[in-house]
C-alpha positions as CSV (number, residue, x, y, z in Angstrom):
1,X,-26.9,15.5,-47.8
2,X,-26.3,11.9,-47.9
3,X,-22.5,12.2,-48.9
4,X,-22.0,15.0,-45.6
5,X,-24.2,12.3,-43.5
6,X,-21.3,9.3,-44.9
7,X,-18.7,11.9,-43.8
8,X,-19.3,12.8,-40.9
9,X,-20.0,8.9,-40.2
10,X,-16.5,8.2,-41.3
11,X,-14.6,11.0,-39.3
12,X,-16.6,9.5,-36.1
13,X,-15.6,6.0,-36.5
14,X,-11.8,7.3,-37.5
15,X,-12.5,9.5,-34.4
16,X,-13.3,6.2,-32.3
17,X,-10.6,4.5,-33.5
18,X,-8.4,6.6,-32.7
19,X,-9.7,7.1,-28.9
20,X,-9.6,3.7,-28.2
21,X,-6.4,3.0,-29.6
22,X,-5.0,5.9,-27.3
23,X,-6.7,3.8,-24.6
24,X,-5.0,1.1,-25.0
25,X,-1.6,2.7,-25.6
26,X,-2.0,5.0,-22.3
27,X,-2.8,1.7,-20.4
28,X,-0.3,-0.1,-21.7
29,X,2.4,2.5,-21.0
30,X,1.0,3.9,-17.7
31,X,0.1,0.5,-15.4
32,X,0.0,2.2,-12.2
33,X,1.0,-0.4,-10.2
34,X,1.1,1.9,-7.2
35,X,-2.0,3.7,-7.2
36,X,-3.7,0.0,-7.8
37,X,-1.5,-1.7,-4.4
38,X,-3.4,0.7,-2.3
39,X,-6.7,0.8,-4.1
40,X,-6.4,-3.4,-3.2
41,X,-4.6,-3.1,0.1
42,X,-2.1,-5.3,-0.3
43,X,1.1,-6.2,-2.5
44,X,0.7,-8.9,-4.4
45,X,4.5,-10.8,-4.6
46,X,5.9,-13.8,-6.6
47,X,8.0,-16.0,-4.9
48,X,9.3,-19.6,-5.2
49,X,7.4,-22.4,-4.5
50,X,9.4,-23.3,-0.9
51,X,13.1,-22.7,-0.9
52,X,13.8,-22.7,2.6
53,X,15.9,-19.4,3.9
54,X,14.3,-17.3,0.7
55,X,10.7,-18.2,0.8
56,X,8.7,-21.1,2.1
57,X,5.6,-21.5,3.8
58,X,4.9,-23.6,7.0
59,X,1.7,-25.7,7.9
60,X,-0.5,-22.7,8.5
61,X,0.7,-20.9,5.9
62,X,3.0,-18.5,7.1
63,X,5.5,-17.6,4.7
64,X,9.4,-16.7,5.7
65,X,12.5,-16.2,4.1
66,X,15.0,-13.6,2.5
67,X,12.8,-12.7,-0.9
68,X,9.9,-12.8,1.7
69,X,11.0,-10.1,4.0
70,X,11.8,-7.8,0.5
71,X,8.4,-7.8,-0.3
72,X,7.3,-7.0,3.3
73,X,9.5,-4.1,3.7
74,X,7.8,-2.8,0.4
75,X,4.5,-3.5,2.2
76,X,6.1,-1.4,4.8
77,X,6.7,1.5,3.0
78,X,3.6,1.9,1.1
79,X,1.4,0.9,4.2
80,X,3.3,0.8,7.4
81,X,2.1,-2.6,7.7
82,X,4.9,-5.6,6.1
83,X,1.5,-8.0,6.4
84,X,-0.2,-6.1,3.1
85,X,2.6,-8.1,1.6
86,X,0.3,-11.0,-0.4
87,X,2.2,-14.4,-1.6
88,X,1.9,-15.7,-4.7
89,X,3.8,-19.0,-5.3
90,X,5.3,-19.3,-8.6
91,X,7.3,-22.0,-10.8
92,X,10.7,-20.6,-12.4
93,X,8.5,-21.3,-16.0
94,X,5.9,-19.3,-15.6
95,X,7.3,-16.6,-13.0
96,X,8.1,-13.7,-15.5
97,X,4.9,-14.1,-17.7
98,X,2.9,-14.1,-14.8
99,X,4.4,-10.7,-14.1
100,X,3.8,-9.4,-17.5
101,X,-0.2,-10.5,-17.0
102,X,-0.5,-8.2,-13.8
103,X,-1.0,-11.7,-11.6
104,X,1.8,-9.9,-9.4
105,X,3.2,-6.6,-8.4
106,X,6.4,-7.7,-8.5
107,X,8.9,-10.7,-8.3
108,X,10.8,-11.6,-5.2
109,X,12.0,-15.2,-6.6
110,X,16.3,-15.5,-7.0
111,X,15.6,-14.9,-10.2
112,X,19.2,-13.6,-12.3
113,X,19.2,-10.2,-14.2
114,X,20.4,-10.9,-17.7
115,X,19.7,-8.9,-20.8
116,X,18.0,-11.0,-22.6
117,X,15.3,-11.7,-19.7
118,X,14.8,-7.6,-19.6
119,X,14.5,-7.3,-23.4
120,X,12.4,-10.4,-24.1
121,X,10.1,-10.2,-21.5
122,X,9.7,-6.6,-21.1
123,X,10.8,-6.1,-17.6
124,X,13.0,-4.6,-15.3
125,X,15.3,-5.6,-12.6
126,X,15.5,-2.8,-10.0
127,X,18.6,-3.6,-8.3
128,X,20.8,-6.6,-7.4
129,X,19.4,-8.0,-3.7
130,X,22.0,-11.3,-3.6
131,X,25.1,-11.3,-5.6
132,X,25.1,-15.3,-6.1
133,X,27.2,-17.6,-8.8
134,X,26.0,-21.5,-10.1
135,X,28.0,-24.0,-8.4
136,X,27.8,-27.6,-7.5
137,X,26.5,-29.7,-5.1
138,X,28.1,-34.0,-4.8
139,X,28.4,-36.6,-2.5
140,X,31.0,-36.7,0.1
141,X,31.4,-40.0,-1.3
142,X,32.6,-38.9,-4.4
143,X,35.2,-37.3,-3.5
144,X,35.8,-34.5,-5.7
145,X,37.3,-30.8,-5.0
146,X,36.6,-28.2,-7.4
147,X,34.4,-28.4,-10.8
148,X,37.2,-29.4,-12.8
149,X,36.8,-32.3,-11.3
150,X,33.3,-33.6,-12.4
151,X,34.0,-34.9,-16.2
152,X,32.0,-37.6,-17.0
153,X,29.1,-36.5,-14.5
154,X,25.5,-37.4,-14.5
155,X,24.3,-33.7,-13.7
156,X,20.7,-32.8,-12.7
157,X,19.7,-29.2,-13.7
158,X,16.1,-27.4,-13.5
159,X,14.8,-26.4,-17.2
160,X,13.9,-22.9,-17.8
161,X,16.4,-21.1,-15.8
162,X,20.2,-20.1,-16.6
163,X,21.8,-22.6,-14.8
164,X,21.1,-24.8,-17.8
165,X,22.7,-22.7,-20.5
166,X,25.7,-21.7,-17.3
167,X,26.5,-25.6,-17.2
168,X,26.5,-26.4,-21.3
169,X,29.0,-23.2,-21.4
170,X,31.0,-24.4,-18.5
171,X,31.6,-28.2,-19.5
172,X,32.4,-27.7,-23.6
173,X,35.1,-24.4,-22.4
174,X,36.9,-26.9,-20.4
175,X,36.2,-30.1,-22.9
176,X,34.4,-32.1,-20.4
177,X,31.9,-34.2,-21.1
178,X,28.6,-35.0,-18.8
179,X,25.0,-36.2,-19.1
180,X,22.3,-33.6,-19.0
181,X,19.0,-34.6,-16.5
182,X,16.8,-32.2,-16.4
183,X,13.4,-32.0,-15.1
184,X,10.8,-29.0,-15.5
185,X,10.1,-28.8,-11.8
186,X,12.6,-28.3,-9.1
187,X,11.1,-31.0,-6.5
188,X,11.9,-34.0,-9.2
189,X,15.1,-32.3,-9.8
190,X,16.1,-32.5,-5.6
191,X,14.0,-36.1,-5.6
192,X,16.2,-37.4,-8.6
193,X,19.7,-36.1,-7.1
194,X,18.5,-37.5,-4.0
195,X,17.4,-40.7,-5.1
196,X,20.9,-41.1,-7.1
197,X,19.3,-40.7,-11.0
198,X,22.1,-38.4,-11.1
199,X,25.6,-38.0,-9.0
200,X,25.6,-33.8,-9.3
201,X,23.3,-31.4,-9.0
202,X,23.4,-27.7,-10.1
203,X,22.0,-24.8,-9.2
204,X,22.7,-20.9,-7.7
205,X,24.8,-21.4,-4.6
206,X,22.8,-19.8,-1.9
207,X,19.9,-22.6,-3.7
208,X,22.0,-25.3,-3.4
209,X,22.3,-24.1,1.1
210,X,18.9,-24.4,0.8
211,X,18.3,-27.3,-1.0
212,X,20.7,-29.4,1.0
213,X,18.5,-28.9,4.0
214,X,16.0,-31.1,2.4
215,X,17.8,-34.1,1.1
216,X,17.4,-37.2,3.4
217,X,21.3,-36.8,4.8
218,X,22.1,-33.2,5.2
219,X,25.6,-34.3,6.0
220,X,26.2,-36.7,3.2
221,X,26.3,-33.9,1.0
222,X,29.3,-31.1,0.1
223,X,29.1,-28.1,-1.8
224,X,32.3,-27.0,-4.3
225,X,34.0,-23.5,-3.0
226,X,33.9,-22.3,-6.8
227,X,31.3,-20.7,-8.7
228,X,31.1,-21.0,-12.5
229,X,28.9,-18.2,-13.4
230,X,27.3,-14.5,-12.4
231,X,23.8,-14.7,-10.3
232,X,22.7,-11.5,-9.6
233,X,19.3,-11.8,-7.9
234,X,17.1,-9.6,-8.3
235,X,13.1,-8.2,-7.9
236,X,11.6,-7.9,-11.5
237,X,9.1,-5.5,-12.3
238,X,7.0,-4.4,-15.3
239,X,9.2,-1.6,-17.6
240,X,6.9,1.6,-18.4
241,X,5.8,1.8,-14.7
242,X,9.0,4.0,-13.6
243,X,7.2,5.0,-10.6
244,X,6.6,1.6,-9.2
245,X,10.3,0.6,-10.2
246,X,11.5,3.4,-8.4
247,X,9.9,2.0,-4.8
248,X,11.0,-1.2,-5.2
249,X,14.7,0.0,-5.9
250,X,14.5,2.8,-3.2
251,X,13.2,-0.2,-0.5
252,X,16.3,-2.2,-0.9
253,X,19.0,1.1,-1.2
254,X,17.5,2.2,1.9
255,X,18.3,-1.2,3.8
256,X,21.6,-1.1,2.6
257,X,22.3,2.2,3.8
258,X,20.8,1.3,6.9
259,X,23.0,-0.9,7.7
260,X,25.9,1.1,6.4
261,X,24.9,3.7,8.6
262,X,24.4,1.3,11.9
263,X,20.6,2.1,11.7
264,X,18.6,-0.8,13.0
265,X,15.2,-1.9,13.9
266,X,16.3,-1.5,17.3
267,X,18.0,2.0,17.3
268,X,15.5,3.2,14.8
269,X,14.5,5.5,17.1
270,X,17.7,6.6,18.1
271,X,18.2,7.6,14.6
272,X,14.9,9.7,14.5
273,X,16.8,12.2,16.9
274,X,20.1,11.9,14.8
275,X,21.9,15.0,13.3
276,X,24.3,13.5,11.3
277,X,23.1,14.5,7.9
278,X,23.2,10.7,6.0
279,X,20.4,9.5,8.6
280,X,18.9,12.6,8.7
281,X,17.8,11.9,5.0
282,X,17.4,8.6,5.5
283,X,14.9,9.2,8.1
284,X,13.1,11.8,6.7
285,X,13.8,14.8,8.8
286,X,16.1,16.4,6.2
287,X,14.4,16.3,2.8
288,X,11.5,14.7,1.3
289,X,12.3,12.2,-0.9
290,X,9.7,10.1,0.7
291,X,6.8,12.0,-0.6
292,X,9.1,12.4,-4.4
293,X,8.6,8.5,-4.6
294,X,4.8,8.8,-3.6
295,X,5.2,7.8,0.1
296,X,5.6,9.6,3.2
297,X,8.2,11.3,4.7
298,X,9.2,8.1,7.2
299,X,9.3,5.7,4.2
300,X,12.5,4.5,5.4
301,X,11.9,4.3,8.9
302,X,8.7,2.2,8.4
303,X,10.9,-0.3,6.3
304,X,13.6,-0.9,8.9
305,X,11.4,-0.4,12.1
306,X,8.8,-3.3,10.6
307,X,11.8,-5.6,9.1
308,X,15.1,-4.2,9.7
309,X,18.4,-3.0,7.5
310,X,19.3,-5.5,5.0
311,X,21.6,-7.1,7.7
312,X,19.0,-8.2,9.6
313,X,17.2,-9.7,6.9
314,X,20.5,-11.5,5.5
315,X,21.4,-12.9,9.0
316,X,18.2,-13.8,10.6
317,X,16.9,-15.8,7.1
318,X,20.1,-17.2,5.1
319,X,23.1,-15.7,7.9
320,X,25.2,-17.3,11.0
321,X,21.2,-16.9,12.9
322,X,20.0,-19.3,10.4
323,X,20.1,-22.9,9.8
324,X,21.5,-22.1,6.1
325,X,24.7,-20.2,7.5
326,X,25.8,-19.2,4.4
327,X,28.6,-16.3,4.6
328,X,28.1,-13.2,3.8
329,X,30.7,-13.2,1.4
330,X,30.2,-10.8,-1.9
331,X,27.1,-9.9,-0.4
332,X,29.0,-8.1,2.4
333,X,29.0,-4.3,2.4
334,X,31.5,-2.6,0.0
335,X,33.1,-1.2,3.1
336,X,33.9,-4.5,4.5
337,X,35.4,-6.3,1.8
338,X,31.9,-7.1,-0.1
339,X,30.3,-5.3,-3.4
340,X,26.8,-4.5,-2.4
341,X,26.6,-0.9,-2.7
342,X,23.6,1.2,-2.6
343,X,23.6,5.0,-3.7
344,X,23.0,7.3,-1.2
345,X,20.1,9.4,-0.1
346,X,20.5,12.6,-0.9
């Protein structure tokens, strides 16, 4: 009796074991970052700290910007409402394990897709929102051109990101020589450039736009016409949550073939009465590939209708009706002598 009493006490534990270590397991491999946005009501999105035409608050608050507007228009198709969209300021060290601890839903920070950040942190870049490249910024004073011109520089860098390992690669392949600043925080890297600790500063270009807007003379400042490296920015999200991924990829496509397709936040409703058979899908009165991702069938019209085609966004935050102006450049269309591309709905 007291042997079958033993047993049966070792199968239950075994038993238990087992149980809880399928617990674990399931939740670790089905997050369910959707079904937990709209049991909170909001999306919860990392951005940087205050880089001015991507994401920066004002006085009150109020956050604006490129990577901003993303996350609204994935407020916008979950809830109809792009202010369910929840900011969460974040430095470039800490931004991906902050992901992994379920702090955010999802990035929205010019962070660049690499292989290594996907494999080592377990995450997943959706899709490329801003083809970008590392370049310099100098003073007019200097007087240099291009890149191959800044041997023997005094170059400020922020740690943790690639421009760091971008600029090592870039001055020992052409046999220049430089000294390395860096600084953990991007504020004492601007103050430093500014201040003149260092005669160059590096950075993503579309940063460097930004950045320049906050130096004490604006105009004293030049930005070099090459790149050195590929940025592509990108939303991050957790891997094993495929549905979640699939909505944040879905929200940028759609912009991109809104604007492909000449459907705005103004015509939008023009487009609802449409019979060409691109916006029909796009709209959601052919097919229902809103309610395949989860949403509803208007997925894509709450998107552009609450923040527009990914036109809008580009122009009105870092475009000519900004006071970054950068060109569209790469990041045109591929049908107007760009390379973003979005697959299409269908």
């Amino acid at each position: 009796m007291m042997r079958t009493f033993r047993g049966g006490l070792l199968i239950g534990l075994a038993v238990a074991v087992l149980v809880a270590a399928f617990a674990i397991t399931y939740e670790f491999y089905d997050t369910r970052t959707l079904k937990r946005t709209v049991r909170r009501g909001e999306v919860l999105c990392g951005v940087n700290k205050g880089l001015p035409g991507f994401s920066i608050p004002d006085d009150k608050g109020n956050w604006t910007g490129f990577d901003v507007d993303f996350c609204r228009a994935v407020a916008a198709a979950i809830f109809d409402d792009p202010s369910k969209a929840r900011f969460v300021p974040l430095d470039a060290s800490e931004r991906f394990k902050e992901l992994q601890s379920r702090k955010v839903d999802i990035l929205s920070r010019n962070s660049t897709w690499s292989m290594s950040r996907e494999l080592d942190y377990d995450l997943y870049f959706p899709a490329v929102a801003y083809y970008d490249g590392e370049g310099f910024m100098v003073p007019r004073s200097r007087n240099k051109e291009t890149s191959l011109d800044l041997a023997d520089s005094k170059v400020c860098v922020q740690s943790g990101t690639t421009t760091l390992l971008n600029l090592a690669d870039y001055f020992r392949a052409n046999n220049m020589k430089y000294e390395l600043v860096k600084f953990d925080k991007l504020e004492d890297v601007v103050k430093a450039y500014d201040t003149g600790k260092c005669d160059t500063l590096t950075a993503d270009v579309s940063q460097l736009y930004a950045l320049r807007l906050n130096m004490s003379k604006p105009g004293d400042h030049m930005i070099l016409p090459d790149m050195i490296s590929k940025e592509p920015l990108a939303p991050v999200v957790r891997q094993r949550d495929d549905d979640w991924m699939m909505i944040v990829k879905w929200t940028l496509y759609a912009m991109i073939n809104a604007e492909e397709l000449g459907v705005t936040s103004e015509n939008i409703d023009d487009a609802l009465k449409s019979k060409k058979p691109e916006v029909m899908r796009l709209v959601g009165t052919e097919g229902n590939y809103g309610e395949q991702l989860g949403l509803t069938k208007d997925w894509a019209v709450r998107i552009i209708r609450r923040v527009g085609n990914y036109g809008e966004m580009y122009e009105r935050n870092i475009g000519d009706k900004s006071q970054l102006k950068i060109p569209r450049g790469m990041n045109q269309l591929w049908n107007a002598g760009g390379v973003q591309y979005a697959p299409p709905v269908r």
